[in-house]
C-alpha positions in Angstrom: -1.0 9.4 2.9 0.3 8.8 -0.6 -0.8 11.4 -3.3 0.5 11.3 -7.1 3.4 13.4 -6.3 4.8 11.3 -3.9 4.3 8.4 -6.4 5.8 10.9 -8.8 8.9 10.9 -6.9 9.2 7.1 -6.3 9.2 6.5 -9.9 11.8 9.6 -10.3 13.8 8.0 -7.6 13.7 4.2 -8.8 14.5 5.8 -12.4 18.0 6.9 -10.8 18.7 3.6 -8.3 18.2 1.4 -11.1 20.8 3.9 -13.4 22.9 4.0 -10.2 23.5 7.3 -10.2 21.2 8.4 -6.8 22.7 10.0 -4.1 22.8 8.7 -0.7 20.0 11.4 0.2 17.6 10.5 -2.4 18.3 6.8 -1.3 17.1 7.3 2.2 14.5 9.7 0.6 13.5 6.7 -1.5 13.5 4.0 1.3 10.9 6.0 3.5 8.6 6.9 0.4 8.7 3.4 -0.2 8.2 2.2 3.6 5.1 4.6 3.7 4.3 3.4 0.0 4.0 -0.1 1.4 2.0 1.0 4.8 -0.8 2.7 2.8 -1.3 0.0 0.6 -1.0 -2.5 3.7 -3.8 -0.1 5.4 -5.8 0.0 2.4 -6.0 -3.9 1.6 -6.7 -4.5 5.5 -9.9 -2.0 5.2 -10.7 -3.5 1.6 -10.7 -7.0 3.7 -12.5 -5.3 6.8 -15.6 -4.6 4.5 -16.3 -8.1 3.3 -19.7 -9.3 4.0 -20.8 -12.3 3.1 -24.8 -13.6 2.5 -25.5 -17.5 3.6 -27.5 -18.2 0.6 -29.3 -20.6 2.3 -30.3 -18.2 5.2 -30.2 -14.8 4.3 -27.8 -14.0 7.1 -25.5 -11.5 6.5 -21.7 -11.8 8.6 -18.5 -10.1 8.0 -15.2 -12.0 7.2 -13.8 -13.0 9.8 -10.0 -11.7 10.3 -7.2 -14.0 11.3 -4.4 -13.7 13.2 
């Protein structure tokens, strides 16, 4: 789960790639914040999307989205 202080330290870490002056370290540190970044925000969309209902107007009937593959 990402929490502020892990977004904290992407921001930190970004701050120092983009001055190129990281260390190899906080570069792998960075890549996996940023994978699991990425992954929550992946997992959150795809439960936004699995929430969806939508109402026929003309029948009252109430479905979920369908998903695709």
């Amino acid at each position: 789960m990402i929490n502020d202080l892990k977004i904290k330290r992407i921001n930190e870490l970004y701050k120092k790639y983009k001055n190129n002056s990281i260390t190899i370290d906080e570069e792998k540190e960075r890549q996996q914040l940023r994978k699991e970044y990425i992954e929550a925000t992946k997992k959150n969309i795809e439960n936004r999307l699995n929430s969806i209902k939508i109402k026929d107007s003309k029948t009252g009937i109430i479905k979920k989205l369908k998903k695709r593959d």
